[in-house]
C-alpha positions as CSV (number, residue, x, y, z in Angstrom):
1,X,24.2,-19.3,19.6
2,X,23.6,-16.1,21.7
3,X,27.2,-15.5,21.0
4,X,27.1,-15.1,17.2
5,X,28.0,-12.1,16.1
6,X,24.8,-9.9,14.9
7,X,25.9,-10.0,10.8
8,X,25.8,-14.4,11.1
9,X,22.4,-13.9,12.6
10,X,21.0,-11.3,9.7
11,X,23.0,-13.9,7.1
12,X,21.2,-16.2,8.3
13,X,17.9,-14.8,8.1
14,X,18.8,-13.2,4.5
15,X,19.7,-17.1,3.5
16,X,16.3,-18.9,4.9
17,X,14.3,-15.9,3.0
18,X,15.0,-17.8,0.2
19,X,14.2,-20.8,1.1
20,X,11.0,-22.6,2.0
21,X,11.5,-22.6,5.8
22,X,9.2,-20.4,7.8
23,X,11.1,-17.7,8.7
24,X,8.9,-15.7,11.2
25,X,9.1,-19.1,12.8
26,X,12.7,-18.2,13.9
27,X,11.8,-15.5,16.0
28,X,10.0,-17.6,18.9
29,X,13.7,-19.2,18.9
30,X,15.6,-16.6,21.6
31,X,15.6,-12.6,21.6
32,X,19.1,-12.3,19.2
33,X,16.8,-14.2,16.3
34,X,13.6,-12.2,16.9
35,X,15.9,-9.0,16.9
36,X,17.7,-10.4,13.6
37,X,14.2,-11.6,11.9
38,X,12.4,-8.4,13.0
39,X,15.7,-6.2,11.0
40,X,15.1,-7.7,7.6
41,X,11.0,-7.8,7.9
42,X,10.4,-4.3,8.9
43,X,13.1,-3.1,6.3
44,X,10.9,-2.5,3.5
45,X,6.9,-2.5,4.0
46,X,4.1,-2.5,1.9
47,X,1.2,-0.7,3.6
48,X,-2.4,0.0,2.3
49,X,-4.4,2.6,3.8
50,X,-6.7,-0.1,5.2
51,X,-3.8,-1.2,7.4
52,X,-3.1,2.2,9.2
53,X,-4.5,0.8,13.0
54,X,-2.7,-2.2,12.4
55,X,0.6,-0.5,11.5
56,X,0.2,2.0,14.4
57,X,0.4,-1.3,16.9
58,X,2.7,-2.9,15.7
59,X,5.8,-0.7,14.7
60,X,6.7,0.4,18.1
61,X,10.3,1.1,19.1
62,X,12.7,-0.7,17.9
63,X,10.6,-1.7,14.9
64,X,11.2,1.8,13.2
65,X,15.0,1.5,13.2
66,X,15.3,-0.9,10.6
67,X,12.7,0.7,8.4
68,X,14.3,2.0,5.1
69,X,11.5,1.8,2.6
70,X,7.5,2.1,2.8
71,X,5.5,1.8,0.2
72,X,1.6,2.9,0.6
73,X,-1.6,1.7,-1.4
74,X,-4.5,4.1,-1.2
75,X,-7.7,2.0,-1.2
76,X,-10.6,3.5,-2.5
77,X,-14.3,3.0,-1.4
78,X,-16.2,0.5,-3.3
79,X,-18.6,0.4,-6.1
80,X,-21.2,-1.3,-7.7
81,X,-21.0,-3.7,-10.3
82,X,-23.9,-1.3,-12.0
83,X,-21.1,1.1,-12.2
84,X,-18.6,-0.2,-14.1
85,X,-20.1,0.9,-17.4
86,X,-20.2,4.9,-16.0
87,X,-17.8,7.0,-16.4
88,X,-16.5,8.6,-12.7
89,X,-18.6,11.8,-11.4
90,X,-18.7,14.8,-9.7
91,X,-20.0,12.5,-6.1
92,X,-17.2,9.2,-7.1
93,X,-14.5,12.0,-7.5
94,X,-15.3,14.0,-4.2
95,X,-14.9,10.8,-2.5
96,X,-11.7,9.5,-3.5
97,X,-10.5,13.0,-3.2
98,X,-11.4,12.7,0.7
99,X,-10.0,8.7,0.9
100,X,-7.1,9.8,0.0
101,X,-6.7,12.8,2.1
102,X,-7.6,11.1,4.7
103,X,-5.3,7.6,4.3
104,X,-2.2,10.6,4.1
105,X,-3.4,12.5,7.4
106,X,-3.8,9.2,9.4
107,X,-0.6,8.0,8.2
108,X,1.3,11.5,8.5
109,X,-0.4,11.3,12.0
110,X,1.7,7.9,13.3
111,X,4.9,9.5,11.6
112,X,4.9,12.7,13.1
113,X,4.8,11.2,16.5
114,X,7.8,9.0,15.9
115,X,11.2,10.1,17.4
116,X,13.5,11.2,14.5
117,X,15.7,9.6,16.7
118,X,14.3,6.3,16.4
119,X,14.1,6.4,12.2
120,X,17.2,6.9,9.5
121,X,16.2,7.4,5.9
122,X,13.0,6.5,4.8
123,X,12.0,6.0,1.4
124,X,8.3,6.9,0.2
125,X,6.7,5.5,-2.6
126,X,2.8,6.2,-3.3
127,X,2.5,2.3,-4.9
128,X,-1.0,2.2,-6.0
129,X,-4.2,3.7,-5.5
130,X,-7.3,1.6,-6.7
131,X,-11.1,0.9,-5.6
132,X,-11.6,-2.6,-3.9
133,X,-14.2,-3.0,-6.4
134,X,-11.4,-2.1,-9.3
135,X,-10.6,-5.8,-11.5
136,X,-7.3,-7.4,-9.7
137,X,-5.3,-6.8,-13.7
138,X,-5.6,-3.0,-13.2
139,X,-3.7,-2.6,-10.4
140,X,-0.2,-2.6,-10.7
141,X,0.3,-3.6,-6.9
142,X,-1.6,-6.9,-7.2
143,X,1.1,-10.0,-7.3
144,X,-2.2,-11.9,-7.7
145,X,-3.9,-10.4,-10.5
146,X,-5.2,-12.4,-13.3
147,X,-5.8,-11.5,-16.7
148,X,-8.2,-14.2,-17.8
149,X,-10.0,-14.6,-15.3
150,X,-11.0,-11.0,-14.1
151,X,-12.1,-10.3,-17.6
152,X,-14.2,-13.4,-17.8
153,X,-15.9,-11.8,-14.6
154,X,-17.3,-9.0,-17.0
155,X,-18.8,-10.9,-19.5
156,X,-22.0,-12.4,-18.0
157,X,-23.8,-15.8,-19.0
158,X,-25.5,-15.7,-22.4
159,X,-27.9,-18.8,-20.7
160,X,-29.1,-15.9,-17.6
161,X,-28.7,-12.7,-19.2
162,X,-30.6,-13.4,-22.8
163,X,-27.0,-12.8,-24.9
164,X,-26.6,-9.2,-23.3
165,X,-23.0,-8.6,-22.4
166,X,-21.8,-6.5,-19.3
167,X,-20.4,-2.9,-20.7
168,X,-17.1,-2.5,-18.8
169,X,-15.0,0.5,-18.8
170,X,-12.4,-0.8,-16.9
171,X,-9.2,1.8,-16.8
172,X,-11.4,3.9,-19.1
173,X,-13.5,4.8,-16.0
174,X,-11.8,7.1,-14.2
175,X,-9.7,8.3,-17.3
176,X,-11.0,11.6,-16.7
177,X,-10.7,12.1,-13.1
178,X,-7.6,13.0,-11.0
179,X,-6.9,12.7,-7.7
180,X,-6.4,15.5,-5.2
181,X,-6.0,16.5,-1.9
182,X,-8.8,17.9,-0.3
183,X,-9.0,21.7,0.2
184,X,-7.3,23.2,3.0
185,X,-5.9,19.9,4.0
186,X,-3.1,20.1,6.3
187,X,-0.6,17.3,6.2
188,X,1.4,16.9,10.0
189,X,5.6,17.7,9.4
190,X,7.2,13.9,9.7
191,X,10.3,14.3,11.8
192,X,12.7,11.6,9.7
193,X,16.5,13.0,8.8
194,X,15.7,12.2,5.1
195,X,13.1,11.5,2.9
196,X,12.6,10.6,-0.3
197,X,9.3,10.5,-1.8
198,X,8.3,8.6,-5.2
199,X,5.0,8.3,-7.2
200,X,4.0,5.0,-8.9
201,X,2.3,5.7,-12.0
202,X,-1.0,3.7,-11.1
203,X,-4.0,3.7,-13.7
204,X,-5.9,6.1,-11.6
205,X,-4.3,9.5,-13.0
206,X,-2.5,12.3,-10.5
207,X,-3.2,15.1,-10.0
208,X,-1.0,15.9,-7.0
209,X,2.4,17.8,-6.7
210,X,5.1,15.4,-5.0
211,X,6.5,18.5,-3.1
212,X,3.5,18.2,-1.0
213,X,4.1,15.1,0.2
């Protein structure tokens, strides 16, 4: 099996993807399947900004190589359930601003200290932005979100609360906020050949200028 040719081993891999076998499981096998299974994993990556330490660890040399596509989730600091029937303000708005500042410095940070040589192309995608405490069905990253039952989370018990119904802006509540960098922020220059940077168009409005990026 060592012998195979590297294309049978990334067939291979491509074919148990679909499939219900464990396919991480393949790479405990010998170091041509952990290469192989490693080459279609770190392809394309999903990444939230809450992930950065993690990400750091563990895409080390030759990790990079096979990386094509990343797409990055801003998360957002939290709120209270108190505050879902308030518009955004000055204080919610200087925060995000400064979350996501920061996620993009921390991960322009990592890139810039990877060898150019070590990375091809790499596509960029700004996937979502979104507060943990936003419902699951307003973020357009969330393969998990559900309708019905995140909007029977804002209506409260007639039995507890004497009839009175939560007042929930979802979407609505940051309709007239934008996010923005910080100012003076200073990105670090990431070394790849090529990039190519895209912009999701999640709930939370832009207000940023992709040439920045």
């Amino acid at each position: 099996m060592e012998r195979l040719p590297r294309d049978i081993y990334d067939e291979i891999c491509t074919y148990i993807d679909r499939t219900s076998f464990d396919r991480p499981a393949l790479a405990t096998v010998s170091r041509q399947w952990q290469i192989a299974v490693e080459r279609l994993t770190f392809k394309e990556l999903c990444l939230k900004s809450t992930e950065l330490d993690t990400f750091q660890l563990i895409l080390q040399e030759p990790r990079r190589r096979p990386l094509t596509r990343l797409k990055f989730i801003v998360v957002l600091s939290s709120y209270g359930d108190e505050m879902r029937c308030k518009f955004e303000n000055a204080d919610d708005r200087s925060a995000n601003d400064q979350a996501f500042t920061d996620a993009f410095t921390t991960l322009f940070e990592i890139l810039h200290q990877w060898n150019p040589q070590e990375v091809g192309s790499v596509e960029f995608i700004l996937e979502d932005i979104y507060s943990i405490s936003d419902h699951a069905f307003i973020r357009i990253s969330d393969p998990s979100r559900d309708t019905e039952k995140a909007i029977s989370r804002v209506l409260l018990d007639e039995n507890q609360n004497e009839g009175w119904k939560v007042i929930d802006l979802w979407s609505f509540r940051f309709c007239y906020s934008y996010i923005r960098f910080t100012e003076n922020y200073t990105l670090p220059a990431v070394s790849t050949q090529q990039k190519r940077v895209w912009l999701a168009t999640p709930p939370r409005i832009l207000g940023i200028n992709p040439q920045t990026l």
